[in-house]
PASEBA-1860 file (N, C-alpha, C; in nm, 3 decimals):
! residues 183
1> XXXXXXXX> -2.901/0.114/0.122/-2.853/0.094/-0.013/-2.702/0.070/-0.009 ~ -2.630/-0.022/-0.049/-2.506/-0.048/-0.088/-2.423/-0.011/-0.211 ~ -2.335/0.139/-0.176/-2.279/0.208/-0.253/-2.235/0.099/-0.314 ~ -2.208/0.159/-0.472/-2.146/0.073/-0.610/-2.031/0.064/-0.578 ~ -1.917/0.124/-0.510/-1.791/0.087/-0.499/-1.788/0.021/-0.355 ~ -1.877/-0.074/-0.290/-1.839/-0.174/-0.237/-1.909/-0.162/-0.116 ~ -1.920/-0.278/-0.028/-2.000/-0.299/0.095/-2.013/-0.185/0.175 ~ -2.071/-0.137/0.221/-2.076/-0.046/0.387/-2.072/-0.178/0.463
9> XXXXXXXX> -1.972/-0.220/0.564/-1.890/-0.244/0.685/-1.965/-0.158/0.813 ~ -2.036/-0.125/0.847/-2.096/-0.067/0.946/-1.991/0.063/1.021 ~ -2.025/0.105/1.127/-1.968/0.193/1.153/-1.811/0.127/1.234 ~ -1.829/0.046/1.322/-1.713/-0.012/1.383/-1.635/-0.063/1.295 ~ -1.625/-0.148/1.229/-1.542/-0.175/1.103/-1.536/-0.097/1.035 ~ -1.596/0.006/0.970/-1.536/0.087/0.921/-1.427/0.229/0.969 ~ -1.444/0.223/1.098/-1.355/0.309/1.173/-1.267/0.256/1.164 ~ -1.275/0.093/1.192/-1.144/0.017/1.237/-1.082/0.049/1.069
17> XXXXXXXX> -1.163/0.025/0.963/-1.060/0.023/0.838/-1.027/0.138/0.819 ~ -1.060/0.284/0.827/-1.026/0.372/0.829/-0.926/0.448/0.938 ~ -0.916/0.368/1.062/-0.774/0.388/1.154/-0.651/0.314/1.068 ~ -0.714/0.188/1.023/-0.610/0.151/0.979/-0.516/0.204/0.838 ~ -0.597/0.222/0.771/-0.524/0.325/0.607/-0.500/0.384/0.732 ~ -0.521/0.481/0.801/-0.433/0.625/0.843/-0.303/0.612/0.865 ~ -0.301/0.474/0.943/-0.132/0.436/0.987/-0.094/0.399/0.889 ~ -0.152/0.326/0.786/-0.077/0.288/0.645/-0.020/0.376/0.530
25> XXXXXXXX> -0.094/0.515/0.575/-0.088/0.599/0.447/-0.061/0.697/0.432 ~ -0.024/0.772/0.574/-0.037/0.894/0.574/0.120/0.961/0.516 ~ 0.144/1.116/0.484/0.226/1.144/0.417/0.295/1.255/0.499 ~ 0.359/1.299/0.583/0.369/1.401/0.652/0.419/1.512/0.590 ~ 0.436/1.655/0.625/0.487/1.735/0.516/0.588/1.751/0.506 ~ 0.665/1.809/0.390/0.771/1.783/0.305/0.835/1.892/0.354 ~ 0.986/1.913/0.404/1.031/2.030/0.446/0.991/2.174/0.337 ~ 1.013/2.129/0.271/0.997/2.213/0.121/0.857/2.235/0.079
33> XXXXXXXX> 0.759/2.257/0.132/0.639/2.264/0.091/0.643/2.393/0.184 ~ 0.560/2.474/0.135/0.529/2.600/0.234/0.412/2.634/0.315 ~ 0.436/2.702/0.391/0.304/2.660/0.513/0.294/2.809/0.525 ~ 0.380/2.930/0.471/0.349/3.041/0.557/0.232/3.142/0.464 ~ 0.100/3.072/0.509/-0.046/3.150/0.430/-0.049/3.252/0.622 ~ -0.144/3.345/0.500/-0.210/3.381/0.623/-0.374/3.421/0.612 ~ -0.405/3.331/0.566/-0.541/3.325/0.568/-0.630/3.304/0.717 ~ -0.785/3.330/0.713/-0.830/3.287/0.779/-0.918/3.203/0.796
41> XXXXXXXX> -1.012/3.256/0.628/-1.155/3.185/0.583/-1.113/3.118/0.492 ~ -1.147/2.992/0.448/-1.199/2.948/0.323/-1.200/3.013/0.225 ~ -1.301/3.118/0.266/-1.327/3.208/0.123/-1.185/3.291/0.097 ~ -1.145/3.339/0.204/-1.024/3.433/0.138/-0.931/3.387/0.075 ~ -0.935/3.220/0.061/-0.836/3.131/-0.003/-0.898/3.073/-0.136 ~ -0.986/3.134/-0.132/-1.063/3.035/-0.278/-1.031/3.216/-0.382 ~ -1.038/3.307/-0.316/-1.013/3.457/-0.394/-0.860/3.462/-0.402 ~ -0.759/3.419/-0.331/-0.638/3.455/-0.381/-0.578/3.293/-0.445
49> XXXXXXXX> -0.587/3.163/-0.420/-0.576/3.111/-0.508/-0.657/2.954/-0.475 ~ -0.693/2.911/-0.555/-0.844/2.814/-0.573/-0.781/2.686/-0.567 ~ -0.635/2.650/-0.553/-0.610/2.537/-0.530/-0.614/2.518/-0.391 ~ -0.629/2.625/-0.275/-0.648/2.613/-0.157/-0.777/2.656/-0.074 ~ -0.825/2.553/0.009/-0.918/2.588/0.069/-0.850/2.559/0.228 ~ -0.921/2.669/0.298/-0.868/2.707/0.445/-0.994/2.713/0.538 ~ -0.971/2.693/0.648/-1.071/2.705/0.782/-0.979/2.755/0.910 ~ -0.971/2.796/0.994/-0.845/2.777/1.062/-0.718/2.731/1.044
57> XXXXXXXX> -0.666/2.693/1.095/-0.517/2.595/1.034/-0.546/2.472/0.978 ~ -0.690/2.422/0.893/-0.651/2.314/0.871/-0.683/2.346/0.674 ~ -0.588/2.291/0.574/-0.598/2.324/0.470/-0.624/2.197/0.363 ~ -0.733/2.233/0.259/-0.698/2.092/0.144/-0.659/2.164/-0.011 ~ -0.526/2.104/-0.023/-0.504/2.153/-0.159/-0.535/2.052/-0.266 ~ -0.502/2.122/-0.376/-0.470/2.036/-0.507/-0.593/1.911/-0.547 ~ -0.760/2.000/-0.512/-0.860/1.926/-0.537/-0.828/1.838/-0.710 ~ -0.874/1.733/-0.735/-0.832/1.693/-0.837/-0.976/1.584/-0.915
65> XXXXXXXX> -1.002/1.551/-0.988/-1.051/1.453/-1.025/-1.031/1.352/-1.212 ~ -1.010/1.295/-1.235/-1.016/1.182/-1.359/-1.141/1.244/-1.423 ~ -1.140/1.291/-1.539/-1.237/1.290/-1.668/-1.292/1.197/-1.682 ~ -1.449/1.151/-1.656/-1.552/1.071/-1.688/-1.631/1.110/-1.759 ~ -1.711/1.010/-1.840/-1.842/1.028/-1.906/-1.938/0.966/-1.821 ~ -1.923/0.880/-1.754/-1.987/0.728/-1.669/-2.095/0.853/-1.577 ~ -2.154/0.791/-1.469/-2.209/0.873/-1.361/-2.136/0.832/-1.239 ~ -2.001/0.792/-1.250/-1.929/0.739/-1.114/-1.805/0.837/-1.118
73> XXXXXXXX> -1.764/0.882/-1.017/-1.599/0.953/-1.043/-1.519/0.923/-0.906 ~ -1.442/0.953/-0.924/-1.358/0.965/-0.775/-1.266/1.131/-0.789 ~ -1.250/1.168/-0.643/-1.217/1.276/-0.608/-1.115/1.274/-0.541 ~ -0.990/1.350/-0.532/-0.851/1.346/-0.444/-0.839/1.510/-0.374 ~ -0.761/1.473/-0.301/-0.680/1.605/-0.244/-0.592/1.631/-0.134 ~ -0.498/1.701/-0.125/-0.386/1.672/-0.008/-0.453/1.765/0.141 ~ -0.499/1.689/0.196/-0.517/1.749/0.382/-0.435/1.799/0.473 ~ -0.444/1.911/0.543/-0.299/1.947/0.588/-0.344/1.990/0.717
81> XXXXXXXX> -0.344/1.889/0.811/-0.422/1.907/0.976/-0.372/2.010/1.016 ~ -0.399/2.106/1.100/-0.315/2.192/1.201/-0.330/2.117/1.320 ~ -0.345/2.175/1.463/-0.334/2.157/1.609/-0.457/2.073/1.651 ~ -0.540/2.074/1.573/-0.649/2.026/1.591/-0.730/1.879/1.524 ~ -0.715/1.801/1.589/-0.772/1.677/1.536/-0.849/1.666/1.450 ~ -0.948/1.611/1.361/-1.006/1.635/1.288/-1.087/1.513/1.218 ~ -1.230/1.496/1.176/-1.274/1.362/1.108/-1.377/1.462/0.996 ~ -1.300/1.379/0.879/-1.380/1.429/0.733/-1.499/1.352/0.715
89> XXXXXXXX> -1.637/1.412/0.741/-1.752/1.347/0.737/-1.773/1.368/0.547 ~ -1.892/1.264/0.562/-1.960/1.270/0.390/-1.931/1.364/0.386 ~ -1.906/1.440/0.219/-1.914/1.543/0.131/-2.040/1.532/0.076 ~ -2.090/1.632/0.002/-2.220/1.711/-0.082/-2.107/1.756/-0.191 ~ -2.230/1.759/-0.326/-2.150/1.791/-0.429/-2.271/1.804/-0.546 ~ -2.330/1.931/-0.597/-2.424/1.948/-0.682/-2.432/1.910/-0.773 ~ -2.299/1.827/-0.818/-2.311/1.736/-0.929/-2.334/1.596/-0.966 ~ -2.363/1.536/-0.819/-2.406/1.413/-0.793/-2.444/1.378/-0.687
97> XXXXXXXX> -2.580/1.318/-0.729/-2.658/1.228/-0.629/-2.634/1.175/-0.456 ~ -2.535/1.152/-0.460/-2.466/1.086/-0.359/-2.299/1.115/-0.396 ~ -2.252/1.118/-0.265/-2.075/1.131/-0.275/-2.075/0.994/-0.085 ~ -1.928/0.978/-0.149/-1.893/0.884/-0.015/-1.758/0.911/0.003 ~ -1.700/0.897/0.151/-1.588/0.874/0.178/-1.559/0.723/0.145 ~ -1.433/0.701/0.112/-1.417/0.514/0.054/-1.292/0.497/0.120 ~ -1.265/0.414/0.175/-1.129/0.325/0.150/-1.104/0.230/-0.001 ~ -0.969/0.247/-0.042/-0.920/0.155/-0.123/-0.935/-0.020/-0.086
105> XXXXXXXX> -0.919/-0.084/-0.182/-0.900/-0.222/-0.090/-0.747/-0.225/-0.096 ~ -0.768/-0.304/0.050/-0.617/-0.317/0.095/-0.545/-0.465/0.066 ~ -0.643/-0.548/-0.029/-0.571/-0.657/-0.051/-0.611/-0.685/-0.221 ~ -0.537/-0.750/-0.292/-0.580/-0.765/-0.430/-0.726/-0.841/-0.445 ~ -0.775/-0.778/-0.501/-0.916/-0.806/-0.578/-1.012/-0.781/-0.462 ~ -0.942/-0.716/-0.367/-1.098/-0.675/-0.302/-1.166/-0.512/-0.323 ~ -1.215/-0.474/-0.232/-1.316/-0.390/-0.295/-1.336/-0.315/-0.164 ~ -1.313/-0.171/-0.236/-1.367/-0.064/-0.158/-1.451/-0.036/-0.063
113> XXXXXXXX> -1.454/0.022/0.014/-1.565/0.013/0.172/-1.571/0.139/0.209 ~ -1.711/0.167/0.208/-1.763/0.336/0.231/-1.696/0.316/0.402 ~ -1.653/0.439/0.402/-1.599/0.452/0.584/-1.702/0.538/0.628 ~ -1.764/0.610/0.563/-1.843/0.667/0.662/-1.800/0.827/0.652 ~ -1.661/0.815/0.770/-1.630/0.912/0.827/-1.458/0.890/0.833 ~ -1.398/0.955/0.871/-1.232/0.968/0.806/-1.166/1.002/0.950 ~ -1.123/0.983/1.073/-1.049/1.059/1.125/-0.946/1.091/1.117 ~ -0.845/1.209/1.155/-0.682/1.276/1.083/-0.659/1.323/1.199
121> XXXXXXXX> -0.560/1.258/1.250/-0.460/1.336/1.378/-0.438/1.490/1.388 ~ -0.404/1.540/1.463/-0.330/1.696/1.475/-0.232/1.702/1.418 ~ -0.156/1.830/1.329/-0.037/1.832/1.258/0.052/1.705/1.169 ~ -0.092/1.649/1.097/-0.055/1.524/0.960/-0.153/1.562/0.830 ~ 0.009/1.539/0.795/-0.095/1.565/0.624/-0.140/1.450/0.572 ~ -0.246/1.425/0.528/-0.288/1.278/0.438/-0.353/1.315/0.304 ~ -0.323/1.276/0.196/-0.348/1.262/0.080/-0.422/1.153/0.034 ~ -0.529/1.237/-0.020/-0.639/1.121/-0.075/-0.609/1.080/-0.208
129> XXXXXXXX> -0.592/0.930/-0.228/-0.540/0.890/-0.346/-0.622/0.778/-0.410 ~ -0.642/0.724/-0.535/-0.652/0.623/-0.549/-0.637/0.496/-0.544 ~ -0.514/0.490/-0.445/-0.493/0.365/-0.344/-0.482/0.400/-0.228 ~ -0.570/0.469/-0.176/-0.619/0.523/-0.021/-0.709/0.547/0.014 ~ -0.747/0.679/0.106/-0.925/0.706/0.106/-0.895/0.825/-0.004 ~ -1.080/0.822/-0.062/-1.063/0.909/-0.131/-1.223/0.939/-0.177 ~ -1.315/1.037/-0.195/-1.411/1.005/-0.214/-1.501/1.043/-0.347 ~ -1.574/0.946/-0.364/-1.677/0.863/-0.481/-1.789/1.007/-0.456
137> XXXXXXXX> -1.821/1.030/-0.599/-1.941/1.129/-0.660/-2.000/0.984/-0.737 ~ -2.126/0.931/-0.709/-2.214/0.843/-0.745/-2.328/0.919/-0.813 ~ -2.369/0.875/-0.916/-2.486/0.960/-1.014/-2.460/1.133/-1.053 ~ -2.385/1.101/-1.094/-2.328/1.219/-1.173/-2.439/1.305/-1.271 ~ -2.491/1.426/-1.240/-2.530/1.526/-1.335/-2.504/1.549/-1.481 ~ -2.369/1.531/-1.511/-2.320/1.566/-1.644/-2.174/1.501/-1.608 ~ -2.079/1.474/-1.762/-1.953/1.415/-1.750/-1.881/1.513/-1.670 ~ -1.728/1.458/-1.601/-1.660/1.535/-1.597/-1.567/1.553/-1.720
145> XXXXXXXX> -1.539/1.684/-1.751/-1.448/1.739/-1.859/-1.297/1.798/-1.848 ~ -1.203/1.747/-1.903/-1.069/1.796/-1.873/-1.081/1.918/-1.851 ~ -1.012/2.015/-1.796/-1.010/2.129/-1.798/-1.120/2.211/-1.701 ~ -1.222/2.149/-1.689/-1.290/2.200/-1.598/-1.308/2.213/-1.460 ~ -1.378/2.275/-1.387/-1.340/2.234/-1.276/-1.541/2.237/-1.163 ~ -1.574/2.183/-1.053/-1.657/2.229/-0.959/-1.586/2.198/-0.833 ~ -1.724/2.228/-0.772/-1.691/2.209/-0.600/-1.752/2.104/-0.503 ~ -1.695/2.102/-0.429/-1.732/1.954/-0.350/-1.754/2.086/-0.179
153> XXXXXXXX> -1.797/2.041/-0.101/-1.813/2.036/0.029/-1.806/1.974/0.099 ~ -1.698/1.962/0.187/-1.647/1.874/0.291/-1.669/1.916/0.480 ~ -1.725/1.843/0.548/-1.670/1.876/0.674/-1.617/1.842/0.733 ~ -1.537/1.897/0.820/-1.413/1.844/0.901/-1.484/1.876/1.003 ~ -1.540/1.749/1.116/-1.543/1.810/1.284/-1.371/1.829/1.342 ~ -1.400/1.908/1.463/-1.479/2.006/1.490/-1.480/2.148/1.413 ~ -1.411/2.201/1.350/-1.393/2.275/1.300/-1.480/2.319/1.173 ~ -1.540/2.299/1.110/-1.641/2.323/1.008/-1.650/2.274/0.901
161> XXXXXXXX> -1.656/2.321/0.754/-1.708/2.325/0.645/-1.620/2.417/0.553 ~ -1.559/2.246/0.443/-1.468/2.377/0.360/-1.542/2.354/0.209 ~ -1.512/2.464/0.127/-1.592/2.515/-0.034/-1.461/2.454/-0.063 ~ -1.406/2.323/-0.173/-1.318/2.246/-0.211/-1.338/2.271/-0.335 ~ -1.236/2.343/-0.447/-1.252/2.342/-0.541/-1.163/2.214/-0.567 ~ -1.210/2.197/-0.744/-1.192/2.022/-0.780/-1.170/2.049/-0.944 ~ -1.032/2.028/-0.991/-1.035/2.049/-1.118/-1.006/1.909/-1.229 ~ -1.086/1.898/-1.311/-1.061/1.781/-1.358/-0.916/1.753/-1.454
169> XXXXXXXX> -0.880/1.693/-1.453/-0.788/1.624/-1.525/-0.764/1.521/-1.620 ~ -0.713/1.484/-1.660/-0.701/1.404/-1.751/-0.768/1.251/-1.744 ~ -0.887/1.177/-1.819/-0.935/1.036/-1.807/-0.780/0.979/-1.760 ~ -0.791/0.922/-1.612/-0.715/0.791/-1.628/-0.614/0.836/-1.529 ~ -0.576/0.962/-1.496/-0.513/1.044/-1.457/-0.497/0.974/-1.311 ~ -0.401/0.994/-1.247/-0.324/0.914/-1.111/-0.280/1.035/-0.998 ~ -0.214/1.097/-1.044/-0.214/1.184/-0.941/-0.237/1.334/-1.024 ~ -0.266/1.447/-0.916/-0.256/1.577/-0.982/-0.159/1.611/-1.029
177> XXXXXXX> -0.146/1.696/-1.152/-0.082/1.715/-1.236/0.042/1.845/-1.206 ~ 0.041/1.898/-1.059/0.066/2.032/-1.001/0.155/1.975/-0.877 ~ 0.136/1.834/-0.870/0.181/1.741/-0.743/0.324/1.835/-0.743 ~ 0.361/1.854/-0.611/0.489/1.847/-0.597/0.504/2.010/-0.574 ~ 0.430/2.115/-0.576/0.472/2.253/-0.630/0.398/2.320/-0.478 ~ 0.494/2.430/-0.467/0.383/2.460/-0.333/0.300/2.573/-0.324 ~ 0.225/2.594/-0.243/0.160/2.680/-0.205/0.144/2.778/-0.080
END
């Protein structure tokens, strides 16, 4: 089946397009952003504060998504590699049918391309954006609603499986609304 936001590219091309956003896009961290958690689990980061989810050293903050009525959405969030390499396979998400990792298109008027799979260097942060990768909830359960929020499930090989909280935001909305503040 050929996701609605654009061709599947097979696996080789889509690695290749997904190496390539990485060198195009990535964001490294900001002296000023804070790194000193001391978490260990996931969970102990979703109980002291829900904009962070943790596994070892590798962290995703500032889950985010655009207010829809449609059954299509897109999903963001800032990745924060530790020592350990890392590739973000499909997400699961109880609120829709299907979810995909996507690339943006990288030239005007083209069109999005499921990657598959995401790889992220050791010690780089990359931010999933709407002109980057970022990934698609296809057949949506119910709208998303400002103010609200669910969860997505992501895995990162080798390292595991993070509980991603995801709060919606405003229809139309571009970046998170918290951008910039640390944790």
């Amino acid at each position: 089946m050929t996701p609605r936001f654009g061709p599947s590219l097979g696996p080789t091309l889509g690695l290749t397009t997904a190496l390539l956003l990485a060198l195009a896009a990535p964001v490294y961290a900001s002296d000023d952003h804070d790194h000193d958690h001391d978490h260990d689990h996931a969970e102990e980061a979703a109980d002291t504060d829900d904009h962070v989810s943790e596994i070892g050293d590798l962290r995703v903050i500032h889950g985010w998504a655009p207010a829809v009525s449609g059954d299509v959405a897109t999903v963001y969030f800032d990745i924060e590699v530790g020592e350990t390499a890392v590739v973000m396979g499909a997400p699961e998400s109880d609120i829709a049918e299907h979810a995909h990792v996507m690339g943006a298109p990288i030239k005007a008027g083209g069109e999005p391309v499921e990657l598959g799979s995401f790889p992220l260097s050791a010690e780089q942060e990359f931010i999933l954006g709407p002109e980057s990768v970022y990934i698609a909830l296809e057949g949506l359960t119910e709208p998303l609603v400002e103010g609200e929020e669910f969860e997505i499930e992501v895995t990162f090989e080798p390292v595991g499986t993070l509980h991603v909280n995801v709060e919606v935001t405003k229809a139309g909305s571009t970046q998170h609304p918290h951008a910039g503040h640390n944790h």
